[in-house]
C-alpha positions as CSV (number, residue, x, y, z in Angstrom):
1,X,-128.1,-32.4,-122.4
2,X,-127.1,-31.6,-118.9
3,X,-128.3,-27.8,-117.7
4,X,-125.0,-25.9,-117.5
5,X,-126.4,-23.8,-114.7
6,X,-127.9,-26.5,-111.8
7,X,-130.1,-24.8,-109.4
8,X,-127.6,-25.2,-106.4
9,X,-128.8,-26.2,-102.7
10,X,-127.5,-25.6,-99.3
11,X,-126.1,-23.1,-96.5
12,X,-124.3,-20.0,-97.2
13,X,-121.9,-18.9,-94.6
14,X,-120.7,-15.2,-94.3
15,X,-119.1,-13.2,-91.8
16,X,-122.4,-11.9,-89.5
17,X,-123.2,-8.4,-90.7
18,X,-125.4,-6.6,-87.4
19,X,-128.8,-4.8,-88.4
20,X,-127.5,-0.8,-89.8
21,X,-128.8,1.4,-86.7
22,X,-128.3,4.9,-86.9
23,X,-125.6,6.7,-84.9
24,X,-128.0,8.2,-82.6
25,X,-130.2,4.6,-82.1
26,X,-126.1,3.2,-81.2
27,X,-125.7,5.4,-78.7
28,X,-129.5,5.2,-77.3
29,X,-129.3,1.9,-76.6
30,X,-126.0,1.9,-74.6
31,X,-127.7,5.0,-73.2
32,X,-131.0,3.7,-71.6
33,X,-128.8,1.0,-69.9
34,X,-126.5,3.2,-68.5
35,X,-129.3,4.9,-67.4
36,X,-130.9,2.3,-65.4
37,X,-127.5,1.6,-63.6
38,X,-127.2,5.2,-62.7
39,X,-130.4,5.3,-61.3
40,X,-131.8,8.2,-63.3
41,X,-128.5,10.2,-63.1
42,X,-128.2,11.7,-66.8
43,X,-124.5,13.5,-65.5
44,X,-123.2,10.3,-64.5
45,X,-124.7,8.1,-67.6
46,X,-122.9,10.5,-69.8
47,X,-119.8,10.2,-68.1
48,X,-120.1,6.4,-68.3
49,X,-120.8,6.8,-72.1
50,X,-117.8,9.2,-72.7
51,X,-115.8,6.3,-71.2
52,X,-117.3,3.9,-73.2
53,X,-116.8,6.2,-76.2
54,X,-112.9,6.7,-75.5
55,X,-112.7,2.7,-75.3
56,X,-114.6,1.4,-77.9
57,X,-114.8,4.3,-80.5
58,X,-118.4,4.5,-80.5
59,X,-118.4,8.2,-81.8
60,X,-117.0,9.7,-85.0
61,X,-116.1,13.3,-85.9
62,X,-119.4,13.5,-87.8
63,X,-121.2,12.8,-85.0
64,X,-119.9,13.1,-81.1
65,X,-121.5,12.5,-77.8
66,X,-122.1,16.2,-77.8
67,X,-124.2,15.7,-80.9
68,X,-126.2,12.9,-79.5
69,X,-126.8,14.8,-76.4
70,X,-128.5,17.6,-78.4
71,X,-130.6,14.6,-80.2
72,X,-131.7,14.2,-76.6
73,X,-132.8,17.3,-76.4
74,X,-134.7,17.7,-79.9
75,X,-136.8,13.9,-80.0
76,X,-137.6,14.4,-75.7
77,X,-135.7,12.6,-74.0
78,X,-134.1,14.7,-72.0
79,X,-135.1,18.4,-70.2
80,X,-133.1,21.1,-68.4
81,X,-134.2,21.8,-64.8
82,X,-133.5,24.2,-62.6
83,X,-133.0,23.9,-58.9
84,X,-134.1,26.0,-56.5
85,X,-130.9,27.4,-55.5
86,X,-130.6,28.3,-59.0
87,X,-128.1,25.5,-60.4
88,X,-129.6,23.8,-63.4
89,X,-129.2,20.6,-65.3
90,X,-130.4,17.6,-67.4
91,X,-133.1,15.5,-66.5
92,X,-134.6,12.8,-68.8
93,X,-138.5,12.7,-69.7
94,X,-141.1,10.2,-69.4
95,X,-140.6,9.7,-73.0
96,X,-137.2,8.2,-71.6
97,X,-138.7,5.9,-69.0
98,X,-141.2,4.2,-71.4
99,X,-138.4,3.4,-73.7
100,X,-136.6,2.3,-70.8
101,X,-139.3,0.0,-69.8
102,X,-139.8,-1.0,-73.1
103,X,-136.2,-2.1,-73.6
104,X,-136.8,-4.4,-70.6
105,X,-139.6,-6.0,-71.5
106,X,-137.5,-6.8,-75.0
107,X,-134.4,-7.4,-72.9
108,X,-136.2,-9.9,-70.9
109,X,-139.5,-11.5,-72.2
110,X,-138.4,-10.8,-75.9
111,X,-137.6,-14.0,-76.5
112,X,-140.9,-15.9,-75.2
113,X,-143.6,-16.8,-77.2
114,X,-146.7,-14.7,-76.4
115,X,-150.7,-15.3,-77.6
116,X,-152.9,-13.2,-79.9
117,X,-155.4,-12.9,-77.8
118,X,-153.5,-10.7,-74.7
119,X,-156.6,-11.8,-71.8
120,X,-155.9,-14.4,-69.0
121,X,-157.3,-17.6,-69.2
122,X,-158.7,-19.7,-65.7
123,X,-158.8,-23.9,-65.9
124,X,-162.7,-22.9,-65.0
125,X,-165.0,-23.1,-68.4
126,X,-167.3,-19.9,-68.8
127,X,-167.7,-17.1,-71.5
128,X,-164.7,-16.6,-73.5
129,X,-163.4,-16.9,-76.7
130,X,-160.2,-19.7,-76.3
131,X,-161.9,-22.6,-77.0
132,X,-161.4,-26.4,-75.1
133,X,-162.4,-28.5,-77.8
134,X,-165.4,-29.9,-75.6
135,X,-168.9,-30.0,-75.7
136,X,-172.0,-29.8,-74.5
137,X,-175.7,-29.3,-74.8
138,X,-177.2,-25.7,-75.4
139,X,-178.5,-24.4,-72.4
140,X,-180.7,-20.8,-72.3
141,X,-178.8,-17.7,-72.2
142,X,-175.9,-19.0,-74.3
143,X,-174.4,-16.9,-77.1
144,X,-175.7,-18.2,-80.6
145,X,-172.2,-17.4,-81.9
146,X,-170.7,-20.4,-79.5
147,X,-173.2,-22.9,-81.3
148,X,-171.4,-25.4,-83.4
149,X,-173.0,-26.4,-86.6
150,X,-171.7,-29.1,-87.5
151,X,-172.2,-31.1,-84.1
152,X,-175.8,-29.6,-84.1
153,X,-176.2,-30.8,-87.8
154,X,-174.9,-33.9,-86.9
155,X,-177.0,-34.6,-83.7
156,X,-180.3,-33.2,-85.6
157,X,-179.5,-35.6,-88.9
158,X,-179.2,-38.6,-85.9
159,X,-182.0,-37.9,-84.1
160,X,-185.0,-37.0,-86.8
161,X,-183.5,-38.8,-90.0
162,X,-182.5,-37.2,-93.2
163,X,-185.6,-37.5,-95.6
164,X,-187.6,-34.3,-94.0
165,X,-185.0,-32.8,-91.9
166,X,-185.8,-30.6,-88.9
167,X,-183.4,-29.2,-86.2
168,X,-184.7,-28.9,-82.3
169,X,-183.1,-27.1,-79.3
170,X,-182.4,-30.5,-78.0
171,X,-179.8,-30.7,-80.8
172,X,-177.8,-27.8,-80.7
173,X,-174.2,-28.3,-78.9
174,X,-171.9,-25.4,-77.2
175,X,-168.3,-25.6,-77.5
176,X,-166.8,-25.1,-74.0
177,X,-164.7,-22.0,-73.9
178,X,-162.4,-21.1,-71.2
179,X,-163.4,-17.9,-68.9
180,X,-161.1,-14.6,-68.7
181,X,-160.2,-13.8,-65.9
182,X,-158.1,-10.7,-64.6
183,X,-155.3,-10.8,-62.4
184,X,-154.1,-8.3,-59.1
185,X,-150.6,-8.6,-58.8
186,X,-147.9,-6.7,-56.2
187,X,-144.4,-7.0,-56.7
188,X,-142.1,-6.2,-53.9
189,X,-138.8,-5.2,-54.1
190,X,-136.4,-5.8,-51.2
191,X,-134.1,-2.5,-51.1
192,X,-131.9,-3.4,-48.2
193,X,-128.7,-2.6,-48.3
194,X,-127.6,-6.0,-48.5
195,X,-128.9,-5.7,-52.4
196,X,-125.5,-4.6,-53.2
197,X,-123.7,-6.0,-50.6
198,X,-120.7,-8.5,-51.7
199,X,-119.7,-7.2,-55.1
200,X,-123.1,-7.5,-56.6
201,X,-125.3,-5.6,-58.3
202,X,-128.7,-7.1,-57.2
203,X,-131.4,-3.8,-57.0
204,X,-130.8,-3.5,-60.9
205,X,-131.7,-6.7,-62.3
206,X,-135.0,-6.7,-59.7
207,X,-135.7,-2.8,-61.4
208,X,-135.5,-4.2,-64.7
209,X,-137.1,-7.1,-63.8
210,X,-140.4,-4.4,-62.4
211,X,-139.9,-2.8,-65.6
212,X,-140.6,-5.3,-67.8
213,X,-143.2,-6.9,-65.8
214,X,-145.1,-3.5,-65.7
215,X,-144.9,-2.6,-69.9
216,X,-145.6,-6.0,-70.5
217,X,-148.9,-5.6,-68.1
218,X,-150.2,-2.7,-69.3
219,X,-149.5,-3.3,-72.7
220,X,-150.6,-7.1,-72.8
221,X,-153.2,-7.3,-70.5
222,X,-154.4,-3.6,-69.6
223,X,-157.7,-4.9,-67.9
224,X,-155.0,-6.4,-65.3
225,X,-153.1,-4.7,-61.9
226,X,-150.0,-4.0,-61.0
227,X,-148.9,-2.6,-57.7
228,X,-145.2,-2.0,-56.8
229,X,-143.6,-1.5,-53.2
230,X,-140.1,-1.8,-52.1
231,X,-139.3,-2.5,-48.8
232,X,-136.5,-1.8,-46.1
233,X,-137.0,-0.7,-42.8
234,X,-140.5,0.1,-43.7
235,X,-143.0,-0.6,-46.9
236,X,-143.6,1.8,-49.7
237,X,-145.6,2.0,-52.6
238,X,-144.0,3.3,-55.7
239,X,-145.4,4.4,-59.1
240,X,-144.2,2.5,-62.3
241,X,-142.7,5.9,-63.9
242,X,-140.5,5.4,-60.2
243,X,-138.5,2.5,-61.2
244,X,-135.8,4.0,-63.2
245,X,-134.5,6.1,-59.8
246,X,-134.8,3.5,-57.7
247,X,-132.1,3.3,-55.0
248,X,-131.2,0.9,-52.3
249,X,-130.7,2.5,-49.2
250,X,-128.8,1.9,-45.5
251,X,-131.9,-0.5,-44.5
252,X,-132.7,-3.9,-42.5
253,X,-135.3,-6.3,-44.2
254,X,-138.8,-5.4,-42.9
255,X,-141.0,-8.3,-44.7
256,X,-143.6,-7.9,-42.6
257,X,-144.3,-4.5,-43.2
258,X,-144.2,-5.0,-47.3
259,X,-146.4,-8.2,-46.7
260,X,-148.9,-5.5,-44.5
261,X,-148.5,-3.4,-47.5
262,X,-149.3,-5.9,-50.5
263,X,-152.1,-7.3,-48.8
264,X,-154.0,-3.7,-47.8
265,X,-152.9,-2.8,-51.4
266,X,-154.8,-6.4,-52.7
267,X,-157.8,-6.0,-50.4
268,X,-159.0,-2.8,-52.5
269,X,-159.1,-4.7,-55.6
270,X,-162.1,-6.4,-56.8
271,X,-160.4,-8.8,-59.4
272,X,-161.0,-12.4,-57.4
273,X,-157.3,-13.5,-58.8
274,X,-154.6,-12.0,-56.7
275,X,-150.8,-12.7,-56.1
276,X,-147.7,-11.3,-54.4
277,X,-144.6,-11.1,-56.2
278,X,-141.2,-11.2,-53.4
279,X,-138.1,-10.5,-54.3
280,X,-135.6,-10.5,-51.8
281,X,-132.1,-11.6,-51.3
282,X,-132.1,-11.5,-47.7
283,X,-133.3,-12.6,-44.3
284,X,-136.1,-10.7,-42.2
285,X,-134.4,-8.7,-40.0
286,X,-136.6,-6.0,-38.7
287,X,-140.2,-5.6,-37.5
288,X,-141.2,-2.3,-36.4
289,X,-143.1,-2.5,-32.8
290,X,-146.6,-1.1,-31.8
291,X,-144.8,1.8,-29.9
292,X,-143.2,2.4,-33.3
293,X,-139.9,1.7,-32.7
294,X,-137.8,-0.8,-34.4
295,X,-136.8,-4.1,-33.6
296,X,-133.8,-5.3,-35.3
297,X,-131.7,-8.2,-35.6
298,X,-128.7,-8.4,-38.5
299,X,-127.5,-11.9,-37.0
300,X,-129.1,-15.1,-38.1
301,X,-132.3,-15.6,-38.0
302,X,-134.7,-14.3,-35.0
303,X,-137.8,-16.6,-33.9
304,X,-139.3,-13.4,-32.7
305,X,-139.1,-12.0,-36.3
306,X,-139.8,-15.2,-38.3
307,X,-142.9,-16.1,-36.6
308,X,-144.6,-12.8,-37.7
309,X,-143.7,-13.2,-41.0
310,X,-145.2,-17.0,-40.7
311,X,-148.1,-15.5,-39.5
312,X,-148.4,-13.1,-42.3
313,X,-147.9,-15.9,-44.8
314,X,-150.7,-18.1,-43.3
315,X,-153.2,-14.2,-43.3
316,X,-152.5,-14.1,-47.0
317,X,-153.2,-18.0,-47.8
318,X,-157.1,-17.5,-46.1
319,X,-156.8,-14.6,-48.4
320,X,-156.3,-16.7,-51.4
321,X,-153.5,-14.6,-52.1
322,X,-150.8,-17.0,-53.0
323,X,-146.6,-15.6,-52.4
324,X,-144.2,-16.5,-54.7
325,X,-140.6,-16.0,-53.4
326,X,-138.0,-15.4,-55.6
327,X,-134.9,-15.7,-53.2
328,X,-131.7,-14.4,-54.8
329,X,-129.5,-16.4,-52.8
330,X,-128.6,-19.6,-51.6
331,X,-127.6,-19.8,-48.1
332,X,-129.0,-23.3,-46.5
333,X,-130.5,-21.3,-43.6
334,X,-131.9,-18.7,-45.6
335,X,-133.5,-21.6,-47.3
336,X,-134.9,-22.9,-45.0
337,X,-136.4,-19.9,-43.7
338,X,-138.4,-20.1,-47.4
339,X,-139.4,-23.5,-47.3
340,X,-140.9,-22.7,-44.1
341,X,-142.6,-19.4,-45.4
342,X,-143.5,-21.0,-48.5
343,X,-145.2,-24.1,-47.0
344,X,-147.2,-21.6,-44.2
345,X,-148.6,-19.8,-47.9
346,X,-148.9,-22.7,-50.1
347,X,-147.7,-20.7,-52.2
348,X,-144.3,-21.1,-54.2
349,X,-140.3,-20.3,-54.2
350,X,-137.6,-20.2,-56.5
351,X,-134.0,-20.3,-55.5
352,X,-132.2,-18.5,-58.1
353,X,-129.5,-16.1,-59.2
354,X,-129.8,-12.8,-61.1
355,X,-129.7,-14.8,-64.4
356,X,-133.2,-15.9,-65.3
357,X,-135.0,-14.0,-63.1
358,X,-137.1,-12.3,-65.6
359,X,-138.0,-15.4,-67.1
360,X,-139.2,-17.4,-64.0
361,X,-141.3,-14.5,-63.4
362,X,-143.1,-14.2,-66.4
363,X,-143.9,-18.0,-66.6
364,X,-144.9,-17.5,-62.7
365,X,-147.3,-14.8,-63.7
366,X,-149.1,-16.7,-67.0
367,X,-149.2,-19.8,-65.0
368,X,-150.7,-18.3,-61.9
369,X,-153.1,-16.3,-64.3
370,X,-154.7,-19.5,-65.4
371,X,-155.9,-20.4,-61.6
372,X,-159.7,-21.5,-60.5
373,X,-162.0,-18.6,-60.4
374,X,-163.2,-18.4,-57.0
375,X,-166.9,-16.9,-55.9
């Protein structure tokens, strides 16, 4: 008798039906973007999202931009400051800036598939816990715990027979595990005006970039360092809770002085693995002198310039600090002027747009993470 009701196999399609979010997690969402693009500026990210609202309906008369803005105020996102000349307004909270990081680091590593274990890992075998899959003979001092049985049962049943079984230290076997290692890392952020030069947005991709990079380090691997600078006509060191208010600025391209900077910054650090982060979409073009004025030169590239930041390149590489350029642009000379750099490091470059960034960086920083552990 055939069964009236077969059990049925295949693909369902339906119309895509998006995740419910609340009216207020909407609007968040949009909101810690906008924020990021304004640079802090909760006046002009509510504009933006007023705008947005009057386009795309966003809002309802249950619940306004008005209302959200007073959800703001009630979960911590935002505060009221006052000037000093009396004029008040909103400001948003640190509360704001970890969710801002944090929707960078979702935004941008989301989609790559991390390990359990959250510690870096060097090619150089020691004590750890990820193990090779290689062995070797116990030596005094090693943890019992990293004993394997059945290789030690193995050699002991081998070596003195099974009929009156006994079990030496000649017997027992290690498994190899790989050493953790930590890592130092400085980012630097070129915030020369040519960052937003030529229709493009370039300084907000790098912040969100620093952003996610930063909440995925002390999240992921809190034993780790990160350092962040920018650079322009000089070299600064900013703090993570920074990065939202970042701003480029009327500045030349001093890559010396962030280079100075990462390196002084690197020296105080007692991790042995260590690595500079660049990005930069322009040429050097700006060294300040010993008399502390500036030297500048907007027009191709200057020997005068480039040799000094050669010679910091080849400072860093007897360092053991290795640079890895990500040069958001493509101009042949500008290019070259990386090859050049690159090769005097031995260190690496990527030639890239805004798309991808995040990604080349993060498989830059677990692959350099896994490096020999000198000393």
């Amino acid at each position: 008798m055939t069964n009236p009701n077969p059990q049925r196999k295949g693909f369902v399609f339906k119309t895509y039906e998006a995740p419910y979010q609340s009216p207020f997690d909407k609007l968040f969402d949009i909101f810690k973007e906008l924020i990021t693009y304004t640079s802090g500026d909760f006046d002009e990210a509510i504009d933006w999202l007023r705008d947005l609202d009057d386009e795309y309906k966003l809002t309802s008369a249950e619940y306004t931009i008005d209302d959200f803005i007073e959800d703001l105020k009630k979960k911590g996102y935002i505060r009221e400051e006052i000037d000093p000349d009396g004029q008040g307004g909103m400001a948003i909270t640190a509360k704001t800036e970890r969710a801002i990081r944090q929707q960078a680091l979702d935004q941008i590593f989301g989609k790559i598939k991390r390990s359990g274990a959250g510690n870096h890992r060097s090619k150089t075998p020691g004590v750890g816990d990820e193990h090779t899959g290689d062995f070797r003979t116990y030596q005094f001092g090693d943890a019992l715990d990293k004993v394997s049985m059945t290789e030690s049962l193995k050699n002991a049943q081998i070596n003195h027979g099974i009929g009156d079984f006994t079990m030496a230290e000649d017997d027992l076997v290690v498994e190899e595990t790989l050493h953790k290692s930590q890592m130092s890392t400085v980012l630097m952020i070129d915030i020369s005006h040519s960052m937003i030069l030529y229709g493009e947005d370039r300084i907000t991709p790098a912040k969100k970039v620093a952003m996610a990079l930063a909440e995925l380090i002390t999240t992921r691997y809190p034993k780790d360092t990160l350092d962040i600078l920018v650079f322009g006509n000089d070299a600064w060191a900013i703090e993570i809770k920074d990065l939202p208010y970042l701003k480029v600025g009327p500045y030349h391209t001093n890559t010396v002085a962030g280079l100075q900077l990462a390196m002084d910054l690197l020296r105080r650090k007692r991790n042995t693995n260590k690595q500079i982060f660049m990005i930069t979409d322009g040429k050097p073009s700006c060294v300040r002198l010993p008399d502390g004025e500036y030297y500048k030169d907007s027009v191709g590239l200057n020997p005068f310039i480039t040799n000094k930041c050669y010679a910091m390149a080849q400072q860093a590489r007897r360092l053991h600090i290795p640079i890895t350029t990500f040069m958001i642009a493509k101009d042949e000379y500008l290019m070259q002027f990386v090859r050049e750099f690159t090769y005097a490091n031995q260190g690496k470059a990527f030639y890239t747009g805004l798309k991808g960034l995040g990604e080349m960086i993060f498989e830059d920083y677990e692959t350099n993470r896994r490096k020999r552990i000198r000393g």
